[in-house]
C-alpha positions in Angstrom: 16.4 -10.1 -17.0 14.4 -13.1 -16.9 17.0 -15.2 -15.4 17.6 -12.7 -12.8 13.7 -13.1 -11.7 13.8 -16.8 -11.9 16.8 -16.7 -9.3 14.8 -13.9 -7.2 11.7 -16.0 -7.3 14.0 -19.0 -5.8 15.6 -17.1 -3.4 12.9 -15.7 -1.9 10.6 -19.2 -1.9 14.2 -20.7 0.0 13.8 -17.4 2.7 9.9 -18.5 3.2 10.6 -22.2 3.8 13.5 -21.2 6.1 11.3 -18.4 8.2 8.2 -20.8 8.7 11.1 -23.7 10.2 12.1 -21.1 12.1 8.9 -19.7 13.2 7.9 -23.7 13.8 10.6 -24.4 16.2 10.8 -21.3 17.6 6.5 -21.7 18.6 6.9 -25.2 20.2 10.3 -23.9 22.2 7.6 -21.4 23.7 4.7 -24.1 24.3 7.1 -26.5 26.1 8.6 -23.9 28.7 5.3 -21.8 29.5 2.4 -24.4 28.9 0.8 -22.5 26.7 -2.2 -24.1 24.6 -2.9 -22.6 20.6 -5.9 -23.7 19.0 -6.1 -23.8 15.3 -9.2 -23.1 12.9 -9.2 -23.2 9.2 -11.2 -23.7 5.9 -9.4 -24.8 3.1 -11.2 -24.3 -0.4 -10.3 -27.4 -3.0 -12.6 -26.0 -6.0 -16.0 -25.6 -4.5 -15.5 -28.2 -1.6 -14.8 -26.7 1.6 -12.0 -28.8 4.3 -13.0 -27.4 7.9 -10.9 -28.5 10.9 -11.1 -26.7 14.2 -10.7 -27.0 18.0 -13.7 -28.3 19.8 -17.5 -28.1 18.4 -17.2 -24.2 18.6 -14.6 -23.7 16.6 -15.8 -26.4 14.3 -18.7 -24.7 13.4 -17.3 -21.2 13.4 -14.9 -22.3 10.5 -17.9 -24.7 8.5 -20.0 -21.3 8.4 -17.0 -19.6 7.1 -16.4 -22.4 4.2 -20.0 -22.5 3.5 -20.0 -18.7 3.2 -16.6 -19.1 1.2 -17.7 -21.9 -1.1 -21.5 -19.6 -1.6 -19.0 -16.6 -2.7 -16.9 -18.9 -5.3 -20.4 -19.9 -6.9 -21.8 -16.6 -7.4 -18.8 -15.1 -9.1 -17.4 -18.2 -10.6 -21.5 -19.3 -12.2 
């Protein structure tokens, strides 16, 4: 039994690193023939500290609040 899940939990990590190649190329075949433009926001939480990247000072500040907000939450429940 726990063989089989070890193999299951392979399989399906192989099926995500295939789909997000797949979904990568199949994004920048669309960008190149329509000119479209994505923008891309995040927070990223390493412990307490909060990595913010975004497009232009808008979105940068948009996604500090957020990681400030986030990185307020992990105190209160993690204190």
């Amino acid at each position: 039994m726990q063989i089989l899940l070890q193999n299951l939990g392979w399989t399906l990590l192989v099926i995500g690193i295939i789909l997000v190649f797949v979904s990568v190329i199949s994004a920048s075949r669309e960008t190149d023939e329509h000119g479209t433009h994505t923008q891309s926001k995040g927070v990223i939480l390493l412990g307490p500290i909060p990595i913010v990247w975004g497009y232009g000072k808008k979105g940068w500040i948009i996604a500090g609040a957020i990681g400030i907000i986030l990185c307020l939450v992990w105190f209160v429940f993690f204190f």
